[in-house]
C-alpha positions as CSV (number, residue, x, y, z in Angstrom):
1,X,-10.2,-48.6,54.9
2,X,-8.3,-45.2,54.5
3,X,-5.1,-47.6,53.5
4,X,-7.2,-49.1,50.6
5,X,-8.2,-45.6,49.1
6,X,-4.9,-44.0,49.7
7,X,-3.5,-47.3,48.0
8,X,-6.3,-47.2,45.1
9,X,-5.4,-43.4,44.3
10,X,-1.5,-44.8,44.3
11,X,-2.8,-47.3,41.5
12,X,-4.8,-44.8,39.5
13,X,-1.4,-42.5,39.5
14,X,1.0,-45.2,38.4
15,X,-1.4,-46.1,35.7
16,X,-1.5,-42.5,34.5
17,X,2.3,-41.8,34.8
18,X,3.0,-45.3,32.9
19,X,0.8,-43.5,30.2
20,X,1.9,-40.5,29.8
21,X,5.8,-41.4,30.1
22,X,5.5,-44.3,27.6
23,X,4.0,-41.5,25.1
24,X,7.7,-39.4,24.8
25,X,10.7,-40.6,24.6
26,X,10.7,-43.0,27.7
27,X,8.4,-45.9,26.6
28,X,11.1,-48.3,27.6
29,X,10.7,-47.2,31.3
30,X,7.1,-47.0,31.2
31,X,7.3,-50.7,30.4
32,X,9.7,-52.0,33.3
33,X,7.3,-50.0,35.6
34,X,4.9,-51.8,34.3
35,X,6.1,-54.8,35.7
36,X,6.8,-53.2,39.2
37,X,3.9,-53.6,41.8
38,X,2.4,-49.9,42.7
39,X,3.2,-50.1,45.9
40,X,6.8,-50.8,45.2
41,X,6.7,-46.8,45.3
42,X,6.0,-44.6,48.0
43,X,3.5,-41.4,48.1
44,X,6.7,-39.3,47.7
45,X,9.2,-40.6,45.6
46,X,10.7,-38.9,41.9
47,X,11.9,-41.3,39.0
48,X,14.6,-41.1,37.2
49,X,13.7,-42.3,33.8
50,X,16.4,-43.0,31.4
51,X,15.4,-42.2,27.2
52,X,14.5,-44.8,25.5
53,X,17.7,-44.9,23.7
54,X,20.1,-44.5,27.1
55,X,18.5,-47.5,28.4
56,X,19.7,-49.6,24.5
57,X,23.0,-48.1,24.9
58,X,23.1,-49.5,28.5
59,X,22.3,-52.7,27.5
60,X,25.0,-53.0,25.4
61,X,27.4,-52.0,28.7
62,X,28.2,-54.7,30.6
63,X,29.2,-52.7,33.5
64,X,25.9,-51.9,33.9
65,X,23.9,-55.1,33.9
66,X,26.4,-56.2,36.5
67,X,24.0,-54.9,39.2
68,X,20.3,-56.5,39.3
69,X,17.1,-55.4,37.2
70,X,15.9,-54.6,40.7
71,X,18.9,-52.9,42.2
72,X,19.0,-50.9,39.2
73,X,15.5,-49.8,38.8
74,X,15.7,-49.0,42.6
75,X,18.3,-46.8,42.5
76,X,16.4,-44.6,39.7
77,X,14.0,-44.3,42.0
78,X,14.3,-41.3,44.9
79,X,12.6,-41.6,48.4
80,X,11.5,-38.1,48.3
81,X,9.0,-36.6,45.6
82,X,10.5,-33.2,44.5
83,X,9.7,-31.0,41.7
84,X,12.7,-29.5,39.1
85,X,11.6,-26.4,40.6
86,X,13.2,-28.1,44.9
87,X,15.5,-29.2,42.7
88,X,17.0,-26.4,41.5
89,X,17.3,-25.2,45.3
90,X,19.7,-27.9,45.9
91,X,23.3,-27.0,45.9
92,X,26.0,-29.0,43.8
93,X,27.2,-31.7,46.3
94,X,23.9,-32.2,47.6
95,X,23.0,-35.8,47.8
96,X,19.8,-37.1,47.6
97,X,18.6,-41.3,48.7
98,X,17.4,-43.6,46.5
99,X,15.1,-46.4,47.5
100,X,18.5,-48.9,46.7
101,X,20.0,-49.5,49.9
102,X,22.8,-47.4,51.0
103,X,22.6,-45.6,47.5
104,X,22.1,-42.5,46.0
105,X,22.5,-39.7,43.7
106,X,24.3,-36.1,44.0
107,X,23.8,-32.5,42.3
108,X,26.7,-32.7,39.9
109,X,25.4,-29.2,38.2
110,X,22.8,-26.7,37.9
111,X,21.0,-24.5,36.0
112,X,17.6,-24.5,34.3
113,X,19.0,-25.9,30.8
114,X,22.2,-27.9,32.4
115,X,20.7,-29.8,35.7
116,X,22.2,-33.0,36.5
117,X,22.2,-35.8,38.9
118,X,25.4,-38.1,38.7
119,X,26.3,-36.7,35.4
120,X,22.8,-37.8,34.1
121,X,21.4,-34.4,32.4
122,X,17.9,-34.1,33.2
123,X,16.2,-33.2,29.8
124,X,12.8,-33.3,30.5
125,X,11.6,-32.0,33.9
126,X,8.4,-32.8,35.4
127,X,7.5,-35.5,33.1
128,X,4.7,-37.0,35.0
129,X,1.6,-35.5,35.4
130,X,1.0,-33.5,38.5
131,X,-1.5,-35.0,40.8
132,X,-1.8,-33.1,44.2
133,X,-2.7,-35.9,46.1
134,X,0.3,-38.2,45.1
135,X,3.5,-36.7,45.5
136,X,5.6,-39.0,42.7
137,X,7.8,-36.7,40.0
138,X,9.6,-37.6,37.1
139,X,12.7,-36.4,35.8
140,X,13.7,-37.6,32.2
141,X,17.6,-37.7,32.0
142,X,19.8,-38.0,29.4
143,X,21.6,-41.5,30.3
144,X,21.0,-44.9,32.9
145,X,22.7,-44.0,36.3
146,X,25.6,-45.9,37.4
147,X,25.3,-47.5,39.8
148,X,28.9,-48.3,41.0
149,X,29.6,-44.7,40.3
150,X,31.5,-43.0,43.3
151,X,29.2,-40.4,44.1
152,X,25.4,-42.8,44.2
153,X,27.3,-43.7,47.9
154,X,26.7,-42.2,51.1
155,X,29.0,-39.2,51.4
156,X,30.7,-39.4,54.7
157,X,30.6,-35.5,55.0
158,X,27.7,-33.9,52.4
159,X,27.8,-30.7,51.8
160,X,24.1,-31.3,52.2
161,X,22.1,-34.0,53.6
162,X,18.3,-32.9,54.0
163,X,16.3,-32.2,51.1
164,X,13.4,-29.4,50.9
165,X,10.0,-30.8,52.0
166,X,8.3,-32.4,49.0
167,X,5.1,-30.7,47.9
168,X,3.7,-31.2,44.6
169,X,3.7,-28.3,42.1
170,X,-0.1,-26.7,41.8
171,X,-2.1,-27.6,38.5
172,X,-1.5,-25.1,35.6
């Protein structure tokens, strides 16, 4: 029974993220989430959501459809929920998992107004709504992530492996 609830309060969140990204600038990743089954993400995981118009220019890129829907949506997807505030804790080099296999991402540059992840720019932090029962972020960056990029592999010596526990930000 506790799976149920903690797997209806997933639901409800999804829901609400799916809203509230699909009313800026990222309706076109609200609508592929939309086709993803909740449970496809865990209690702490951060998306990377592409604009609206990153995702059309990427279409338009054959090097990027090369790679799955699923692969690709996967890999904009992190196994650990953090904040922009852990982020900005993580030093350049730093590379993070993603829920595709064997894939990730890595702090390419920081700073509050210049933060990026694999060259993507994040350019609106903490999209999502916090909920402080569900640890799932969102990060809205500035292009799609490539995913035959050099750096979205596992590093054989990163400068920094572990991430910061993920806790969710407390409501305003």
């Amino acid at each position: 029974m506790a799976y149920q609830q903690g797997s209806t309060l997933l639901i409800k969140a999804f829901l609400l993220y799916m809203v509230v990204i699909g009313t800026f600038q990222f309706y076109t990743g609200s609508s592929i989430l939309g086709f993803l089954r909740p449970t496809f993400l865990t209690r702490e995981s951060t998306l990377l959501m592409p604009t609206d118009l990153a995702i059309s220019t990427a279409l338009n890129d054959s090097n990027h459809l090369n790679t799955g829907y699923a692969s690709i949506v996967q890999f904009h997807i992190l196994s650990r929920g953090l904040n922009f505030e852990q982020l900005e804790l993580l030093p350049v080099g730093t590379w993070i998992p993603s829920m595709a296999p064997g894939k990730g991402v890595q702090v390419t540059s920081i700073g509050p107004s210049n933060y990026s992840l694999n060259h993507a720019k994040i350019i609106q932090p903490d999209l999502c709504p916090n909920l402080s029962n569900v640890a799932v972020t969102c990060q809205g960056i500035d292009r799609l992530l490539d995913f035959s990029s050099i750096l979205s592999n596992v590093p054989r010596n990163p400068p920094v492996l572990a991430v910061p526990p993920s806790t969710p930000s407390a409501a305003p």
